[in-house]
C-alpha positions in Angstrom: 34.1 -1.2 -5.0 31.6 -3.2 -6.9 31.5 -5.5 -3.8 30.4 -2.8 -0.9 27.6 -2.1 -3.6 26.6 -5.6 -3.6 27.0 -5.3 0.0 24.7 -2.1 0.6 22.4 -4.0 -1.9 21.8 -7.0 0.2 21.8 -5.2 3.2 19.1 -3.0 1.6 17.5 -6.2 0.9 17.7 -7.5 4.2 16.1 -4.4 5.7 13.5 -4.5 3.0 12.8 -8.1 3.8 12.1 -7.2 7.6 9.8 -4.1 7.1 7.6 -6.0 5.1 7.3 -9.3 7.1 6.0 -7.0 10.0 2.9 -5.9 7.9 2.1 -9.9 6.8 1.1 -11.3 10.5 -0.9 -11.8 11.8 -3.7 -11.7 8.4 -5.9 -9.2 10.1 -2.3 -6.6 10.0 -2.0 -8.6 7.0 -5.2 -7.0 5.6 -4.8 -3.5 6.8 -1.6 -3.6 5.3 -2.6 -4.3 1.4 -1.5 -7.6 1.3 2.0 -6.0 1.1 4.5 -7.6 -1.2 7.2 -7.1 -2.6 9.4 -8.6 -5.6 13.3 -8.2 -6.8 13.9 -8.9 -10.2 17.2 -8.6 -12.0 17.7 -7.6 -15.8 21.3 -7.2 -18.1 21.0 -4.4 -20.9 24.6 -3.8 -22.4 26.6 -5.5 -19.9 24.3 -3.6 -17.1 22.5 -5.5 -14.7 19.9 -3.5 -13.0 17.8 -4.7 -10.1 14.3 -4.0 -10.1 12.4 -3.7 -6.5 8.5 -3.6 -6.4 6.5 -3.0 -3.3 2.8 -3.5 -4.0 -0.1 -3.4 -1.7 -4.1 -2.7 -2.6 -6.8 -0.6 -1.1 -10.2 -2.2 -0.3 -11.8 -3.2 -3.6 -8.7 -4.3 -4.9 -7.2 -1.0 -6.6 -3.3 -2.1 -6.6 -0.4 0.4 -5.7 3.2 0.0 -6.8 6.3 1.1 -5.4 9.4 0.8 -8.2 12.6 1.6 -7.0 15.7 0.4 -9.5 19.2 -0.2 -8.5 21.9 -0.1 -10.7 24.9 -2.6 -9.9 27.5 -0.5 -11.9 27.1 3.0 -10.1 25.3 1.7 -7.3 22.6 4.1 -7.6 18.4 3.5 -6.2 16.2 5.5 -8.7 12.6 5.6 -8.3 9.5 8.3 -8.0 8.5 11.1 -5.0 5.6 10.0 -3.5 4.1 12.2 -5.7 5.0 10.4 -8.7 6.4 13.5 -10.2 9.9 13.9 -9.2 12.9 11.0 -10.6 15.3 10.5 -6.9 18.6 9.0 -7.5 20.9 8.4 -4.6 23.2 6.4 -3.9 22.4 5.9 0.2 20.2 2.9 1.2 19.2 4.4 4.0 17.1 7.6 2.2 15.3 4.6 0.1 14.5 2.5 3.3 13.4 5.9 5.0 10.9 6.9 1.8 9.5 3.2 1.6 8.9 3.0 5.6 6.8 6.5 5.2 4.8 5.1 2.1 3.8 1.9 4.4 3.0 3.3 7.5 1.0 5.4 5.4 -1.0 2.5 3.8 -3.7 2.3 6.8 -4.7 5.4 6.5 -5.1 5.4 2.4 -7.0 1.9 3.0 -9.4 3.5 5.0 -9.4 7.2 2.8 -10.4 4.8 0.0 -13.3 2.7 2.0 -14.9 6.1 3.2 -14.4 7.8 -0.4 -16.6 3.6 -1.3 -18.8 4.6 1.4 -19.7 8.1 -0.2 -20.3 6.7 -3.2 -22.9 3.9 -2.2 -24.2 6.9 -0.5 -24.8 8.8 -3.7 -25.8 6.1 -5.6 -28.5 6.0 -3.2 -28.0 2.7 -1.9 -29.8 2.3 1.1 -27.8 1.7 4.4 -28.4 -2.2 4.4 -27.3 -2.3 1.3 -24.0 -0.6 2.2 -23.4 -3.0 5.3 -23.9 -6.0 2.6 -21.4 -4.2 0.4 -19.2 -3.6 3.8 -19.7 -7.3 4.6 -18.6 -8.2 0.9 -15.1 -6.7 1.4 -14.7 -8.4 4.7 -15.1 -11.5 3.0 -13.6 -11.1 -0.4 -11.4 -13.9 -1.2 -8.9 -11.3 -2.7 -7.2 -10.5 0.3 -5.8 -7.2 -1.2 -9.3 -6.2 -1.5 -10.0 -7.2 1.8 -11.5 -5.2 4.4 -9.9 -5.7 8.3 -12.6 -5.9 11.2 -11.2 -2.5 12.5 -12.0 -1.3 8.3 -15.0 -2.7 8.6 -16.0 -0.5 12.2 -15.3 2.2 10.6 -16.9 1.9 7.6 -20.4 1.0 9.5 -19.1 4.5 11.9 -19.1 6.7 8.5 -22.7 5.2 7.4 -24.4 5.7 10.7 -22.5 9.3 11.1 -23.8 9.8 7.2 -27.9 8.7 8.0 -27.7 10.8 11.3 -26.3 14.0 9.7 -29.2 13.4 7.0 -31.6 13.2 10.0 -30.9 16.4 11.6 -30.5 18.5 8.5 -34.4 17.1 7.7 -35.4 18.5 11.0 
């Protein structure tokens, strides 16, 4: 039995291994994707090996997001967190962990750019003016941290949300 675990584990692996080199290429998907990652590290506690799986990605600026999903070798059980951090999941089928991870990632453009606008509101109440926010703009599309990175497409519609911003401004001052 032990084997179809370490089977289902590979295979897991496998499909893991695929979802995420579809988000690294080319670097501007690369970018809109987080830089996702992902690591597998294996600890023994008590003659228990556990497997630990981390998917990480960041939003523009560089806040970093974490994915932990644990698999343990004797009862072939995945354990991690809802999307909502608040609910522990164990199962024992691959294909519900694959299935929550997938969502989680083809969610990530849309948080990316949640998180630029929420920048862009900011800058906004700061009262940066809105050549200062296109120099901020322009500093995440060139940040060497490519997590923190903002894609060209990011970068549209963070300028979008600015000049949508300054016109709304403009016709409530009229």
């Amino acid at each position: 039995m032990g084997v179809a675990r370490k089977d289902t584990l590979e295979e897991f692996k496998e499909r893991l291994d695929r979802i995420v080199v579809t988000c690294q290429r080319p670097e501007e998907r690369r970018i809109g994707y987080g830089n996702l990652r992902h690591e597998y590290s294996e600890y023994s506690k008590d003659g228990k090996t556990t497997v630990n799986i981390a998917v990480i990605y960041e939003t523009p600026g560089g806040s970093t997001t974490q994915i932990n999903i644990s698999f343990d070798n004797g009862t072939g059980t995945y354990s991690y967190l809802d999307r909502d951090l608040e609910t522990h999941i164990a199962s024992h089928d691959p294909d519900q962990v694959i299935a929550t991870i997938e969502e989680v990632v083809e969610g990530i453009p849309t948080k990316r750019s949640k998180q630029l606008i929420n920048q862009v509101d900011n800058w906004l109440e700061m009262g940066k003016g809105r050549y200062e926010i296109f120099g901020e703009l322009n500093k995440l599309l060139q940040t060497e941290f490519l997590g923190g990175r903002i894609s060209t497409n990011e970068l549209k519609e963070g300028i979008q949300h600015v000049v949508e911003q300054y016109a709304k401004v403009a016709d409530e001052g009229t």
